[in-house]
C-alpha positions in Angstrom: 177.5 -17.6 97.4 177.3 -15.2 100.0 176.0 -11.6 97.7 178.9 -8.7 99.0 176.8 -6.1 100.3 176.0 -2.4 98.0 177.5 1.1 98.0 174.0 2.0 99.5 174.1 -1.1 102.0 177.2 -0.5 103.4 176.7 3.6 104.0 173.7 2.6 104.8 175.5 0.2 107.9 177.9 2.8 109.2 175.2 5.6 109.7 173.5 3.5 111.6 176.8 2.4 113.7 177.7 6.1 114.0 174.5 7.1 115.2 174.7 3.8 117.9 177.4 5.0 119.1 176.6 8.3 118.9 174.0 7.9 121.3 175.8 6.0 123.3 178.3 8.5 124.2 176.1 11.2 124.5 174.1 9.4 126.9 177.5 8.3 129.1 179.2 11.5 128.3 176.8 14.7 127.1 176.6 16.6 124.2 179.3 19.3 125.0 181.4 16.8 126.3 181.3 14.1 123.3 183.8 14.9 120.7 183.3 13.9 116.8 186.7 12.3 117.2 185.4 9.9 120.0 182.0 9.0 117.8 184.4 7.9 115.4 186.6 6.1 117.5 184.0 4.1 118.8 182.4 3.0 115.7 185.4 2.0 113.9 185.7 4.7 111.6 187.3 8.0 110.6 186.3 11.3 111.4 185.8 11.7 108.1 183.0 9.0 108.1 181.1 10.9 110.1 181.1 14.2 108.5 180.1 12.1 105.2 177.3 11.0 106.4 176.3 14.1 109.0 177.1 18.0 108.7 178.0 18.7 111.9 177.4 17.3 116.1 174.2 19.1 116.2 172.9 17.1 112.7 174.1 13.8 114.3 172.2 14.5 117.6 169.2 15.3 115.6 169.7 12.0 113.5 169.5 10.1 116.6 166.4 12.0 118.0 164.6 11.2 114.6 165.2 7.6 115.0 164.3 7.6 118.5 160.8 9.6 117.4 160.1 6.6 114.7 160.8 3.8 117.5 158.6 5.5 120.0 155.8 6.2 117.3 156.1 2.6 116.2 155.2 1.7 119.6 152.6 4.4 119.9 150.3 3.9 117.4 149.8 0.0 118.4 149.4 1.2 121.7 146.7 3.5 120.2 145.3 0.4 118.3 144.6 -1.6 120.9 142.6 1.1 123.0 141.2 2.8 119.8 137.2 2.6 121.8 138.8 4.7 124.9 141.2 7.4 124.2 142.0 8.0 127.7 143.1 4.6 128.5 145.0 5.4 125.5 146.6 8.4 126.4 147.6 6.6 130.1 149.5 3.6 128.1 151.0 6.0 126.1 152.3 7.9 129.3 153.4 4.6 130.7 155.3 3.5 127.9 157.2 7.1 127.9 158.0 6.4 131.7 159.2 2.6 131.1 161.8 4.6 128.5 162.9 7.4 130.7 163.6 5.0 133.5 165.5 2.8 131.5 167.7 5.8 129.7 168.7 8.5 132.5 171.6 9.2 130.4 169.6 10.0 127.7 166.9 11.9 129.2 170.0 14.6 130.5 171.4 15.2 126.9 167.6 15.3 126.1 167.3 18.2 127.8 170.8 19.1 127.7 170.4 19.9 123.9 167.2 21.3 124.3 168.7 24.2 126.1 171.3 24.6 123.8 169.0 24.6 120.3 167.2 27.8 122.0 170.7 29.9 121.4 170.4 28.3 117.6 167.2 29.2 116.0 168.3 27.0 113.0 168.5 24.1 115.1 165.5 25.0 117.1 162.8 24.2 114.2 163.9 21.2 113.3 164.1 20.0 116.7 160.7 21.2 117.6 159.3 19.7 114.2 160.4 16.8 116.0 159.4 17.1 119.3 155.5 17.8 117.5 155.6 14.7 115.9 156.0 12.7 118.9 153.4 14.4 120.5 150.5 14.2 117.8 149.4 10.8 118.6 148.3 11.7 122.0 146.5 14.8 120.3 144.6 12.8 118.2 143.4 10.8 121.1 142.7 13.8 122.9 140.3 15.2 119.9 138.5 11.7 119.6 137.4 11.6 123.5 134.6 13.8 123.7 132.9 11.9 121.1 134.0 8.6 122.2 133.3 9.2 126.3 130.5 12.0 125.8 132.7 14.8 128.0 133.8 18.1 127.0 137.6 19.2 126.7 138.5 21.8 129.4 140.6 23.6 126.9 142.0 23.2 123.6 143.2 19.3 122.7 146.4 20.8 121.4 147.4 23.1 124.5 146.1 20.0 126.9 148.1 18.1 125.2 151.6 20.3 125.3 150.6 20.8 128.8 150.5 16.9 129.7 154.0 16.5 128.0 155.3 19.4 129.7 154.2 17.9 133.2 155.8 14.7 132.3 158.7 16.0 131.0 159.3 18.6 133.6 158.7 15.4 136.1 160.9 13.5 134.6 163.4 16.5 134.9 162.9 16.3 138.7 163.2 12.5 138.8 167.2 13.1 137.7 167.6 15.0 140.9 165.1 13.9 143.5 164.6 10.2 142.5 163.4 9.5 145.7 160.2 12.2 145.6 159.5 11.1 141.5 159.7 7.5 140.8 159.6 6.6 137.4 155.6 5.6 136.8 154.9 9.0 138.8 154.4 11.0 135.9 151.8 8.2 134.2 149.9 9.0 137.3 150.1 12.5 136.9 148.7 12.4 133.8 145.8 9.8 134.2 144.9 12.6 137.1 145.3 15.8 134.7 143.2 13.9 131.8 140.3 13.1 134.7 140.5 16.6 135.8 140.4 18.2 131.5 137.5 15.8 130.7 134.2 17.2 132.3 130.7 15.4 132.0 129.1 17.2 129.0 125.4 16.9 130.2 126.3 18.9 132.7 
């Protein structure tokens, strides 16, 4: 006999429908522009669903942001298995994998930075999406802080402020991709990077 599914189970099910369609939407419509009302609609459930399960739009945005995080880590940390001896080749997987994502997801990259502009108005928003936005970043940190042992180079600066300043590159590329598609194409940031983390790394003999 088939076992009826749990309290737990079946909350469990409709935050994870909510937050598909969630994303969804966002990606098709925005942030401003998606209603709670139409998240609802299009998983099958009340409004009232939602707001059991998340406190506001801003705390289901987040949700889906967290999830994303874990998927991308998931796929970061194998990527940083498999090229544990070299760090940079690494970090240049890493930065291709990022790119394969944002060229998939268009939609998603604008509410990206859609709502990123909007937590700076909302400091309590802010530090929870920044504690976010960190922990998808450390990985390539680490790799960054392993590479003068493992290559024998010096760092040019700090592995933490080369390491905001390779995700701001990409990011900010991937900002001009949504506009000028035909001056960024999708693997242009990867390339950037590979170029950035040749020109941080110096010979340390010298």
């Amino acid at each position: 006999m088939r076992r009826a599914p749990t309290r737990v189970e079946r909350k469990a099910r409709t935050r994870e429908e909510l937050l598909d369609a969630a994303e969804w939407l966002f990606s098709e419509q925005g942030f401003h522009a998606t209603s709670v009302d139409s998240v609802a609609d299009a998983a099958g459930y009340t409004k009232g669903a939602v707001y059991s399960n998340f406190g506001s739009k801003e705390e289901l945005f987040l949700a889906i942001y967290e999830r994303r995080v874990d998927a991308a880590l998931a796929e970061i940390e194998s990527r940083l298995d498999a090229a544990a001896d070299d760090p940079t080749r690494a970090i240049e997987q890493i930065a291709a994998g990022a790119a394969a994502r944002a060229g998939g997801g268009d939609g998603w990259l604008a509410v990206f930075f859609e709502f990123w502009a909007h937590v700076l108005r909302h400091p309590e928003l802010r530090d929870r999406f920044a504690a976010q936005h960190a922990r998808a970043m450390e990985p390539t940190q680490r790799a960054l802080e392993r590479l003068p042992a493992v290559r024998g180079v010096e760092l040019a600066d700090d592995p933490r402020r080369l390491n905001t300043a390779f995700w701001a590159m990409q990011l900010g590329l991937r900002l001009e991709r949504l506009t000028q598609p035909d001056v960024i194409d999708a693997g242009f940031a990867a390339r950037m990077v590979k170029i950035s983390i040749e020109g941080a790394a110096r010979d340390g003999s010298t």
